[in-house]
N, C-alpha and C positions, 0 to 999 in steps of 0.2 A: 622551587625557584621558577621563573618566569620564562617561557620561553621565549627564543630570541626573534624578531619582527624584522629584522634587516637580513639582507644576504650575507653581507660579511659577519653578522653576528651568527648566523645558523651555518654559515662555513667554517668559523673559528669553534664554534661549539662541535661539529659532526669532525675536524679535524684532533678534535680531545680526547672526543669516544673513539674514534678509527686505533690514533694511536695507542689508546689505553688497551684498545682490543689486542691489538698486536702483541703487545707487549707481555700482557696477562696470560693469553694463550702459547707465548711461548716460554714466559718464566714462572709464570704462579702468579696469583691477585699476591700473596704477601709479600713475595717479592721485584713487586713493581712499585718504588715509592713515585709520590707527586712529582718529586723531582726528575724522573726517570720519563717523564708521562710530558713536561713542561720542557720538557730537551727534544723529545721524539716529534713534536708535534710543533715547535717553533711558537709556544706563547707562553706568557709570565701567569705569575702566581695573581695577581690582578685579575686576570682574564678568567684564568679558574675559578676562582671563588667569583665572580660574575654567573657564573653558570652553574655553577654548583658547589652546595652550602657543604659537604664534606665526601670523603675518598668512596664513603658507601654509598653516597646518591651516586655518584660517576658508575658503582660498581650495577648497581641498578640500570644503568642505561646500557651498561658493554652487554649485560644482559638481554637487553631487548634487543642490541646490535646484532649479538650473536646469533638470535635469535632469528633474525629478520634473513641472515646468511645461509642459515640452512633452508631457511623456506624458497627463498632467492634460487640455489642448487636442485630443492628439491619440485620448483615449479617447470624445470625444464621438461620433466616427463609426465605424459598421463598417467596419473593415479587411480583413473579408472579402467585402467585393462591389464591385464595380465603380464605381457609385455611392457607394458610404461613400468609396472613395479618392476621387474625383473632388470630391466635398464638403470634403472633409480639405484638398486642393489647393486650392480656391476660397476656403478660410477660411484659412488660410496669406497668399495673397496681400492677402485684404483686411486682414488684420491687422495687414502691414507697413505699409499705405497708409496707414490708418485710427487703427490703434492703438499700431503702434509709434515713427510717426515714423520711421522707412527706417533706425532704429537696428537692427535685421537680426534676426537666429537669436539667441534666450538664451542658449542654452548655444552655439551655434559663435561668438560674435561675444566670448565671456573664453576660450573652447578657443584663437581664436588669436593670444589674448596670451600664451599659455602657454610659448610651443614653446620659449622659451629661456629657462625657470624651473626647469628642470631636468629629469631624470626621473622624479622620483616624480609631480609633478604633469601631465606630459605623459602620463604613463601612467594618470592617474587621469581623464585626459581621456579616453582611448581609448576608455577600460571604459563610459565615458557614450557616448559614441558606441555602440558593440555593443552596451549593452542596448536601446538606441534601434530601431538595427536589429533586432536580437531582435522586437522587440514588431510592427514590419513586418513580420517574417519569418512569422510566427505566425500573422497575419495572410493571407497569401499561402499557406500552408501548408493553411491553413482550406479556401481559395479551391480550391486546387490538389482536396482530399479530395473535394468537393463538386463536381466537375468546370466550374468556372468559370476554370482555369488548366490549361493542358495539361502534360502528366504530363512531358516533358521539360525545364521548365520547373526555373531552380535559386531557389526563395525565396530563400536566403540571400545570391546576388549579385546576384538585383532588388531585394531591399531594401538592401542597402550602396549601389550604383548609384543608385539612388529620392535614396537620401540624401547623395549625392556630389553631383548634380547638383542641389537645393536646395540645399546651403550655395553652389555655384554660384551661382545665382539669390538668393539673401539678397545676395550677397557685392556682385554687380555693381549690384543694386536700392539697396542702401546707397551706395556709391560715385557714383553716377548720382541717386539717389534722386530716383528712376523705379519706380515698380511692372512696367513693362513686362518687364526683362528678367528678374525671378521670371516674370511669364506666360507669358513663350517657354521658359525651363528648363522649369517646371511642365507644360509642353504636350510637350516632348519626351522628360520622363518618365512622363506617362502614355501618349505613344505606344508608347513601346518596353515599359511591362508589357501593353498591351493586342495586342500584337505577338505574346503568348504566350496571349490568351485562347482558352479550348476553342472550338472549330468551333461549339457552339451559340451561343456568346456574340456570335457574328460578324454 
């Protein structure tokens, strides 16, 4: 679908995705129908199907929404120093505790309702996940130039890893809803990138 050229059209479109985020994160993608989405957000079925041809292209966008909210949280702290991660970790856990209500990770907690919605969308998950990583990676990468990580050192699978073992920690804190076991994942993620800090860091 086309996207929208006016203010009011990209306002009524980003008011669809808002709501549908909302919504999905706190009941489930299956159960959050159109109509749940078309109440929450104050526009008609007209307006939806203007913007989007069905439930799984909207599902597509809350995705990138989601998406965009952690990087949003997660741009507050430098990712290249030791301290910014160790911040970034601190504020993760209070968040669940504090602010999410132990409803978990934005984007991991619809990523896995996904898995048997088909390929496009499972794939459209992935790509959120890797850029996620990506922006870790970058981060570490920084680290690594600046000799705060040792040169043997792979970004690319301490961030994927980093990020493996939080949804981890989301997953069981939800479940449990407990903050405790995000702080033992969280703790055993920073051990293992601090595992690779340069000899000075030590």
């Amino acid at each position: 679908m086309p996207e929208p050229t006016t203010r009011r059209g990209k306002d009524t479109k980003g008011r669809i995705v808002e709501s549908a985020a909302a919504l999905m994160y706190e009941r489930g993608v299956s159960s959050t129908s159109i109509e749940d989405i078309l109440a929450a957000s104050g526009t008609g079925k007209s307006q939806f199907y203007h913007y989007f041809s069905s439930k799984e292209q909207l599902v597509a966008e809350v995705l990138r929404h989601q998406l965009q909210q952690v990087l949003r949280e997660q741009s507050r702290f430098p990712l290249d120093t030791w301290e910014g991660i160790s911040a970034w970790f601190g504020a993760m856990v209070d968040m669940q505790q504090n602010q999410r209500d132990y409803r978990g990770c934005p984007l991991g907690s619809i990523t896995s309702q996904l898995l048997d919605h088909g390929d496009l969308l499972r794939t459209q998950a992935a790509d959120a996940f890797a850029h996620w990583e990506s922006v870790l990676s970058d981060g570490l990468q920084a680290m690594q130039s600046s000799g705060l990580l040792r040169d043997d050192a792979d970004p690319d699978t301490l961030a994927e890893t980093t990020i493996a073992v939080l949804q981890g920690g989301y997953l069981l804190s939800s479940t449990k809803r407990d903050v405790r076991p995000m702080r033992n994942a969280l703790a055993i993620a920073r051990s293992q990138l601090r595992s690779y800090a340069s000899d000075a860091c030590r």
